[in-house]
MIVO-398944 format. One line per 10 residues: for each residue x, y, z negated of N, C-alpha, C. Coordinates in steps of 0.02 Angstrom, whole numbers, plus 50000, padded with zeros to 5 digits. Layout:
N
X/Y/Z/X/Y/Z/X/Y/Z  ...
***
This chain:
136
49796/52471/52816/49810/52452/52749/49876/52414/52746  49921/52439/52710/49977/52396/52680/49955/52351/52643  50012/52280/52660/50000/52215/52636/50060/52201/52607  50048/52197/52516/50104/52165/52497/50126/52089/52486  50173/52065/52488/50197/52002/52486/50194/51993/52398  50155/51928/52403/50169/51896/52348/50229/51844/52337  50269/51861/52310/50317/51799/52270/50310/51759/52247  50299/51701/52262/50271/51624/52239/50330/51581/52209  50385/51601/52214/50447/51552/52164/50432/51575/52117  50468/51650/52069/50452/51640/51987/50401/51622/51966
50334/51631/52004/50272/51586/51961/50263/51532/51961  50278/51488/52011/50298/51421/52014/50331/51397/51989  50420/51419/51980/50425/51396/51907/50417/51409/51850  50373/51455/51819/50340/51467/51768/50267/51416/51764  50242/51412/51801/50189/51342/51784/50220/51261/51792  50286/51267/51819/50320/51194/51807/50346/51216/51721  50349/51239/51700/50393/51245/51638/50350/51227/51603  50295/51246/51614/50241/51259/51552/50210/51191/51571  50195/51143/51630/50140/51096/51634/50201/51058/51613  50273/51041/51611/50317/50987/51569/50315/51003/51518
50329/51078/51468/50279/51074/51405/50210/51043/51379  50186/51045/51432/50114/51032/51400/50110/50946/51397  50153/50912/51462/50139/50841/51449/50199/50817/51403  50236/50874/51390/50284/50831/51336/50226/50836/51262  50196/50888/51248/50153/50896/51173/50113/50843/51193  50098/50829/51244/50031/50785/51231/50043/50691/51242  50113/50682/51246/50155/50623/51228/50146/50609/51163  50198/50672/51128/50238/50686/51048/50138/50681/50996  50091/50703/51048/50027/50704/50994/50009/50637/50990  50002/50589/51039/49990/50540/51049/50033/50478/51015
50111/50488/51023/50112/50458/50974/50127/50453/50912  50106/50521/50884/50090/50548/50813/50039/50515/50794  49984/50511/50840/49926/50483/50808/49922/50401/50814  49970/50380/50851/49973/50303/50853/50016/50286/50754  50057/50324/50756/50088/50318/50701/50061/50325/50642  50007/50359/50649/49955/50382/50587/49905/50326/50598  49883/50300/50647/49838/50245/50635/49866/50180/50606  49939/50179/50616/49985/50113/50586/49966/50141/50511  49991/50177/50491/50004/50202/50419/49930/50197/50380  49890/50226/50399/49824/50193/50406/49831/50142/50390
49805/50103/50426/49800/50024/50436/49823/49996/50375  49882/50017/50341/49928/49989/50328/49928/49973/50240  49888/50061/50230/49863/50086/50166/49802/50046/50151  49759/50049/50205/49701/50006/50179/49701/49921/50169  49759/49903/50209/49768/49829/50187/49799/49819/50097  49821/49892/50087/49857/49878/50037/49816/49909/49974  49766/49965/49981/49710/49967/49947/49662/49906/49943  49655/49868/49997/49614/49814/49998/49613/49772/49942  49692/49743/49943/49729/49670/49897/49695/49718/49835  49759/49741/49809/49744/49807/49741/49655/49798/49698
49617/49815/49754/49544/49798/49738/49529/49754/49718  49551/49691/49758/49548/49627/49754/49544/49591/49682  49608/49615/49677/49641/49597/49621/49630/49633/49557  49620/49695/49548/49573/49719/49501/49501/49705/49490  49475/49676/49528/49419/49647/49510/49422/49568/49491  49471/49555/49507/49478/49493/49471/49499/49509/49390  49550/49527/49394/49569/49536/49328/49534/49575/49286  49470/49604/49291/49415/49631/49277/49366/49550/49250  49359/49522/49287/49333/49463/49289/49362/49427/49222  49429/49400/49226/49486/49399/49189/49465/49433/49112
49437/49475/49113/49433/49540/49032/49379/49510/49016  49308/49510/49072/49254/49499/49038/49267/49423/49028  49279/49376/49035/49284/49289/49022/49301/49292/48945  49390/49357/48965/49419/49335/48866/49340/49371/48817  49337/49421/48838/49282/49463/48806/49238/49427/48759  49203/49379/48818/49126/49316/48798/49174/49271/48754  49247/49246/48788/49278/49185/48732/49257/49234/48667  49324/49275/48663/49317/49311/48579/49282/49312/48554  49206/49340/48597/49141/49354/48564/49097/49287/48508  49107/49229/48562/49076/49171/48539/49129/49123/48502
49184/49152/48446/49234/49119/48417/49273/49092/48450  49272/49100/48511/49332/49033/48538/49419/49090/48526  49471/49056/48545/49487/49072/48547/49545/49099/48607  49588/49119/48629/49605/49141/48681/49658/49093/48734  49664/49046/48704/49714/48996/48726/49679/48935/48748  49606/48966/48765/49561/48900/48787/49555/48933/48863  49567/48989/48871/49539/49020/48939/49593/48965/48982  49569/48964/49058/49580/48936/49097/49659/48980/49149  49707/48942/49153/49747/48979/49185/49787/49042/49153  49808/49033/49089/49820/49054/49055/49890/49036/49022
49952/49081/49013/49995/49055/48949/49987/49102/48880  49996/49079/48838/50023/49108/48772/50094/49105/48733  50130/49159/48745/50168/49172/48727/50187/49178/48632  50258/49161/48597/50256/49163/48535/50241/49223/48485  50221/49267/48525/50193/49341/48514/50124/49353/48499  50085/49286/48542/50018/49304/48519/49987/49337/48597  50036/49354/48642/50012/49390/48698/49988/49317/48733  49922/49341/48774/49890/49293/48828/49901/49309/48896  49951/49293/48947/49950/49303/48990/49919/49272/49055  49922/49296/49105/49875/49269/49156/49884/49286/49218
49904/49276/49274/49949/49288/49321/49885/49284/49383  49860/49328/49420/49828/49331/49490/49864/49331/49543  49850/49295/49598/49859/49319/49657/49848/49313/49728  49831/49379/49763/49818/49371/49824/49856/49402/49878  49887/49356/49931/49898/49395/49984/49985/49405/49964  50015/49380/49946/50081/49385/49914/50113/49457/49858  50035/49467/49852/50008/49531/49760/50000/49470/49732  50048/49509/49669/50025/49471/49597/49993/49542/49547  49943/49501/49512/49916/49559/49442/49941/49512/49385  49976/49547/49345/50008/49515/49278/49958/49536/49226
49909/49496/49186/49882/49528/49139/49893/49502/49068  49907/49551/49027/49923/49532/48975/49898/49543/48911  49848/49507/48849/49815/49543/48817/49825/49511/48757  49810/49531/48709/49833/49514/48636/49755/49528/48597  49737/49480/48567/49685/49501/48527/49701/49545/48462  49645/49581/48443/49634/49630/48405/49583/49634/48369  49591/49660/48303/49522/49651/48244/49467/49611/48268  49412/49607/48252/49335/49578/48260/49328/49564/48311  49335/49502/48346/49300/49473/48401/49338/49552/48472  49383/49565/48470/49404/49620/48527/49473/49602/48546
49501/49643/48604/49574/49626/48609/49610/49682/48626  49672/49686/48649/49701/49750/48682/49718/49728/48724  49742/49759/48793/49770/49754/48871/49846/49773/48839  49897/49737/48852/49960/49769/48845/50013/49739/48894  49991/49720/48958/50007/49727/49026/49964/49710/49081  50000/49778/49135/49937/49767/49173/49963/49796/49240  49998/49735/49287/50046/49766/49333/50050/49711/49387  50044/49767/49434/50044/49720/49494/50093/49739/49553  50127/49674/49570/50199/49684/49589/50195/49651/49646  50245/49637/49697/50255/49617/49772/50324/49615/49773
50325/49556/49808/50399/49529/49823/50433/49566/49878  50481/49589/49885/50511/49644/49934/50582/49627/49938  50593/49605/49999/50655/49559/50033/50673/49642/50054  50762/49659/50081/50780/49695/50118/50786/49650/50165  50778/49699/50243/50794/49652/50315/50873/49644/50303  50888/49592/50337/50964/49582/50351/51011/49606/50369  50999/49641/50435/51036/49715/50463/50970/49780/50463  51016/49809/50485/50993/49883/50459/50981/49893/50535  51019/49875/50595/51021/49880/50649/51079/49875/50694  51099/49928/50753/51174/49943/50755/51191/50012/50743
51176/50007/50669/51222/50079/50611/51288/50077/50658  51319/50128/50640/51387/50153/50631/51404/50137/50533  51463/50088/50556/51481/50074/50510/51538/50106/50467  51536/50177/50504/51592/50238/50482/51675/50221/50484  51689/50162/50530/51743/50162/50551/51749/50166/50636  51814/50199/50660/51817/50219/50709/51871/50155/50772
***
């Protein structure tokens, strides 16, 4: 029986090519998914406040609600300004979120919402890094 020779270089480097493919994808997946768990993280701290704070200012509606209801009037609520407009404002906050709420009474013992916004203080960093500052 004839015995042929197998060639062991081109397949050898054909499974080096492919196993540095494979541990480069499984780097680039890894820290795809580190990056998605930040972003994550990141959303639910910021869904969290949001909640927070809509349920306060929920809180906030039903208080004016009972004032209006039982004659009082809206400039008795606690933590509160009134503006020369008639608007009642009322400022929440948690976690460096503010909820701005703003409501104006309306016909019979009711009111309207006519702001309702919640904002965050947002510094730019100082440098950007070491940009190219497009001179040579």
């Amino acid at each position: 029986m004839r015995h042929i020779p197998i060639r062991l270089g081109p397949l050898a480097l054909l499974l080096t090519v492919i196993s540095i493919c494979m541990a480069t994808l499984g780097i680039l997946s890894f820290t795809t998914a580190r990056a998605d768990l930040s972003m994550a993280e990141k959303y639910a701290s910021t869904v969290q406040e949001r909640y927070v704070l809509e349920k306060e200012g929920q809180v906030f509606l039903r208080q004016a609600g009972d004032a209006l209801a039982g004659g009082n009037s809206l400039e008795g609520l606690a933590a509160t300004e009134t503006d020369e407009a008639g608007i009642t404002h009322r400022v929440l906050e948690y976690n460096e979120v503010r909820l701005l709420v703003g409501i104006i009474p309306e016909g019979d013992k009711g009111f309207r919402i006519v702001e309702w916004r919640i904002q965050k203080d947002w510094e730019p960093k100082d440098s950007m890094g070491d940009l190219w500052d497009g001179e040579f």
